[in-house]
RODO-2510 file (C-alpha; in nm, 4 decimals, decimal comma):
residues 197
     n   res          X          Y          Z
     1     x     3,2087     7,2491     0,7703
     2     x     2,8955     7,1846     0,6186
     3     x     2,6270     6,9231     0,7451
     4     x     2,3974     6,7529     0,5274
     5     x     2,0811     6,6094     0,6196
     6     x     2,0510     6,2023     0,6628
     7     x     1,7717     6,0782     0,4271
     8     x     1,4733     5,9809     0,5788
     9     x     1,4536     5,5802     0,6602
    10     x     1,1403     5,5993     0,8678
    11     x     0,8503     5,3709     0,7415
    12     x     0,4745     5,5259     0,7652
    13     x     0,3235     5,4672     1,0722
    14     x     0,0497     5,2314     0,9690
    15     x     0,1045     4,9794     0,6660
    16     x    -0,1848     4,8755     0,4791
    17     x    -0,3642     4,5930     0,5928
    18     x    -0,4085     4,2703     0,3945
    19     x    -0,6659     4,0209     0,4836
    20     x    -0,5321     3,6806     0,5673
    21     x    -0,7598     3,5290     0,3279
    22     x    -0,7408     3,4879    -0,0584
    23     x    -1,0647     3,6308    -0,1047
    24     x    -1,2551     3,9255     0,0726
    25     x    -1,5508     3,7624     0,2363
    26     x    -1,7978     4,0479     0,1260
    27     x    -1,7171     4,0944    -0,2421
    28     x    -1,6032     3,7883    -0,3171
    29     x    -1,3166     3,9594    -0,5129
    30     x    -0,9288     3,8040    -0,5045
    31     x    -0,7049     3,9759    -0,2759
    32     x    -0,3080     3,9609    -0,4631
    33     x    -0,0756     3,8434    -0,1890
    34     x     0,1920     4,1150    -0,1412
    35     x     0,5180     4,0103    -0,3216
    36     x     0,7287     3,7485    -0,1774
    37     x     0,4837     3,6586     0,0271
    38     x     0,3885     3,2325     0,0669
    39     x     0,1207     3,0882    -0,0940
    40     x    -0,1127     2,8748     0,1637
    41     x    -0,0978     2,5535    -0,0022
    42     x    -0,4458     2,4022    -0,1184
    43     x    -0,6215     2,0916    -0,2245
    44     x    -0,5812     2,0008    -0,5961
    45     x    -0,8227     2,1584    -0,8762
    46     x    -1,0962     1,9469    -0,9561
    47     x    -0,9892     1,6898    -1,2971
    48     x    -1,2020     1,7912    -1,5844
    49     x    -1,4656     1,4650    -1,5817
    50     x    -1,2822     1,3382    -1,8824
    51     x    -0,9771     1,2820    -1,7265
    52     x    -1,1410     1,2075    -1,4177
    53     x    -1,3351     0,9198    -1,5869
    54     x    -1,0254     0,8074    -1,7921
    55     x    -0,8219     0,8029    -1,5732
    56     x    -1,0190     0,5744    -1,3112
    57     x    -1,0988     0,3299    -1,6062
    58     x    -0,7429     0,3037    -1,6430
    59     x    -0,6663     0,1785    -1,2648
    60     x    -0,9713    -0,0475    -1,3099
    61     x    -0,9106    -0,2155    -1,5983
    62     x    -0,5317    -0,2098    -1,5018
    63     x    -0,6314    -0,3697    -1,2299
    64     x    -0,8499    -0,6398    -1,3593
    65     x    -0,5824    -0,7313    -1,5566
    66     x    -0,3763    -0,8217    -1,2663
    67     x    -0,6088    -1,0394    -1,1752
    68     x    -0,6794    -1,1894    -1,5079
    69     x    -0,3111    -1,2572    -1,5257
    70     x    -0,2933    -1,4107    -1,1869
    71     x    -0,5739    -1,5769    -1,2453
    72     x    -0,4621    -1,7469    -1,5851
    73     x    -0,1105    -1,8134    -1,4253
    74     x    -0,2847    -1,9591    -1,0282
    75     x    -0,0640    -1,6825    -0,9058
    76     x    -0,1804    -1,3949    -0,7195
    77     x    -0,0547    -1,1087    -0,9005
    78     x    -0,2659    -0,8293    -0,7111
    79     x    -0,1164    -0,6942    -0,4107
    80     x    -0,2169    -0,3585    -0,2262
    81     x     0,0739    -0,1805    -0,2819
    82     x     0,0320    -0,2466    -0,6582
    83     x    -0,3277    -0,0688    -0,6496
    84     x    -0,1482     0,1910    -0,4582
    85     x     0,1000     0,2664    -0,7342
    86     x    -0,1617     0,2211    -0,9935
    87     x    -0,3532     0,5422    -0,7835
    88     x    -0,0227     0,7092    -0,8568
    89     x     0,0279     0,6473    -1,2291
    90     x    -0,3077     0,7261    -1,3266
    91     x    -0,4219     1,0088    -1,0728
    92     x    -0,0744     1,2340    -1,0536
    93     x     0,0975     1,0676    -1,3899
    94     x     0,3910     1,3683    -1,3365
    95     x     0,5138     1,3293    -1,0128
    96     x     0,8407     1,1653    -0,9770
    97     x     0,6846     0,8986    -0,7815
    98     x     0,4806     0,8066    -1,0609
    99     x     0,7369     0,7767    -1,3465
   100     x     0,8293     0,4140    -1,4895
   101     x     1,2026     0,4451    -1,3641
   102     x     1,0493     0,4322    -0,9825
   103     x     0,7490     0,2628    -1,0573
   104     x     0,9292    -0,0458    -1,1640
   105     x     1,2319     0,0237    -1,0041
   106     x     1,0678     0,1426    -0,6376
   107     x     0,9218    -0,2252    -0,6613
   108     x     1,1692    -0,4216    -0,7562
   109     x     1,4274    -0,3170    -0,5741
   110     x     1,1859    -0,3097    -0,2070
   111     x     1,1143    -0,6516    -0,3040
   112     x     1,4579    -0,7719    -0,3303
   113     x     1,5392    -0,5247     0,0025
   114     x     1,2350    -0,7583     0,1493
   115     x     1,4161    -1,0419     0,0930
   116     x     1,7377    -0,9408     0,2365
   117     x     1,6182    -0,8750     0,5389
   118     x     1,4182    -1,2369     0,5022
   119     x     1,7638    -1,3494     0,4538
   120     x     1,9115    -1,2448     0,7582
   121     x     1,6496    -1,2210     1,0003
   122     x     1,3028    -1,5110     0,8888
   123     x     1,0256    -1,3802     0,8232
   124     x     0,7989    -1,1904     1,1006
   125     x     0,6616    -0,8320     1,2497
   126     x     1,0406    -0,7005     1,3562
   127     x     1,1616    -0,7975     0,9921
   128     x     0,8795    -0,6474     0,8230
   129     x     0,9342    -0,3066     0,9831
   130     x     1,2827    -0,3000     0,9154
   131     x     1,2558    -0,3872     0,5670
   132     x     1,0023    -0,1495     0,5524
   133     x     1,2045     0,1691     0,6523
   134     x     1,5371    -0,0048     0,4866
   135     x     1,2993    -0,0036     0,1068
   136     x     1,2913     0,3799     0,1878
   137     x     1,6696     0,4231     0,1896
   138     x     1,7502     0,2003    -0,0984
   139     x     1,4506     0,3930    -0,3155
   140     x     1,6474     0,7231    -0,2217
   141     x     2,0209     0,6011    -0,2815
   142     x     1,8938     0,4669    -0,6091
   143     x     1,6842     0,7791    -0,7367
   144     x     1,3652     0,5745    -0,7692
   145     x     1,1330     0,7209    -0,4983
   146     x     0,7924     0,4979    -0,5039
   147     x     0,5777     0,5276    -0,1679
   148     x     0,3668     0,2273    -0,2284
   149     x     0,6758    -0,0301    -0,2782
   150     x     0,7824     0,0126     0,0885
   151     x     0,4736    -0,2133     0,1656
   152     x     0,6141    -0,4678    -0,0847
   153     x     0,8897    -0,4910     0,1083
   154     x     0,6437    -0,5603     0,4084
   155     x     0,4389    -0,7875     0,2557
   156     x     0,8164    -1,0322     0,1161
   157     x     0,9647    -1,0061     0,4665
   158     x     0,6144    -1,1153     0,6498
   159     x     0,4742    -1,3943     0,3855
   160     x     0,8848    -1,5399     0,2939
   161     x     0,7057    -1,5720    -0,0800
   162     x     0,9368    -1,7801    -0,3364
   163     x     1,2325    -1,5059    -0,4358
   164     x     1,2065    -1,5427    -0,8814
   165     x     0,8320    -1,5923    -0,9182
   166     x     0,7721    -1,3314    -0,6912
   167     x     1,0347    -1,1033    -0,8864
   168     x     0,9005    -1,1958    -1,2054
   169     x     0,5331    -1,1503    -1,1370
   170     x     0,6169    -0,8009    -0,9775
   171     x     0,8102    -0,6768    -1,2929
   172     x     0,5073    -0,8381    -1,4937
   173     x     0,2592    -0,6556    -1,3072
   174     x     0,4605    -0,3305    -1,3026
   175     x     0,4926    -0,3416    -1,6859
   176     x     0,0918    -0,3885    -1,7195
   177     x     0,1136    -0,0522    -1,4844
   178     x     0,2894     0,1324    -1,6899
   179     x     0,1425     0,0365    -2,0075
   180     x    -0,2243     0,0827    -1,8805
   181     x    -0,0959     0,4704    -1,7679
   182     x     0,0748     0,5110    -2,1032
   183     x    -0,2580     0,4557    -2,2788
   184     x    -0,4554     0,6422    -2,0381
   185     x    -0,2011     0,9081    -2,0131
   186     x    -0,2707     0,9562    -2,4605
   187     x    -0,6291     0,9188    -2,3919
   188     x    -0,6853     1,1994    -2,1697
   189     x    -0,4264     1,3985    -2,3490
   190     x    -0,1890     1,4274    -2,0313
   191     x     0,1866     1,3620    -2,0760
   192     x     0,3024     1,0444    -1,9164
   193     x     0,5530     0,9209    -1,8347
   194     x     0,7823     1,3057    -1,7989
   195     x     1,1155     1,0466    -1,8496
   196     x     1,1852     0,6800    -1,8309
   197     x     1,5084     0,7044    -1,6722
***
């Protein structure tokens, strides 16, 4: 009977090292991460200035229109979380939370979650949070993810504004959103929206 030798499965007794870093402090040079190995996530690359400058004109004048609206119709049409979506559209036009199907969507339907809970609890602090975290869940069932509406839903169950007006002037204001990053989305050469629906 004749034995053969098992292959060798040892590993070497020291592995290279790798610096932690992405760079090697002395030389300056890129270090390639070993395969399969994470990335370390990082901040954003700088915008080229043109899109940078664009793209802020955009929220500003998008934003003056909202108040030339409201001011035309004695409504106030501004609201923070508006200015918080407007960030969105025009500073990350293709993340999901940025599209026009949760743009208009995310608002409308954490206003009318705002006034459900107005509806069954009045207006106040307690109803405010819990329409609040209920916007979140109705955003996710309905596939329309849109950070800033949750504080629309806030702002309906603490202020009990009038339900249609309110709609309307949301969808209003959420359409002069969307066009304002359409046109600064072709200006700057980015693609907005990445789908409507």
């Amino acid at each position: 009977m004749t034995t053969t030798p098992a292959p060798d499965t040892t590993l070497p007794a020291t592995a290279p090292a790798v610096p932690p870093a992405e760079t090697v402090p002395a030389t300056g040079t890129p270090v390639v991460p070993p395969a399969g190995a994470a990335r370390r996530p990082g901040p954003p690359p700088r915008p080229r200035p043109r899109v940078l400058l664009l793209s802020t004109a955009g929220s500003v004048a998008a934003l003056l229109i909202l108040v030339a609206v409201g001011t035309v119709l004695h409504q106030p049409l501004l609201i923070p979380p508006l200015a918080a979506s407007m960030a969105l559209v025009a500073g990350a036009p293709d993340l999901p939370l940025s599209q026009p199907r949760s743009v208009v969507g995310g608002q409308l339907l954490s206003a009318l979650t705002g006034f459900a809970v107005l509806a069954a609890a009045g207006p106040g602090l307690w109803s405010a949070a819990v329409a609040g975290g209920l916007a979140l869940g109705v955003m996710m069932l309905a596939r329309t993810p849109h950070s800033p509406a949750a504080a629309t839903a806030v702002i309906v169950a603490l202020q009990s504004p009038p339900l249609w007006s309110f709609l309307g002037l949301l969808a209003l204001a959420c359409a002069v959103l969307v066009g304002v990053g359409l046109g600064a989305a072709r200006a700057t050469g980015r693609t907005y929206p990445t789908y409507w629906f």
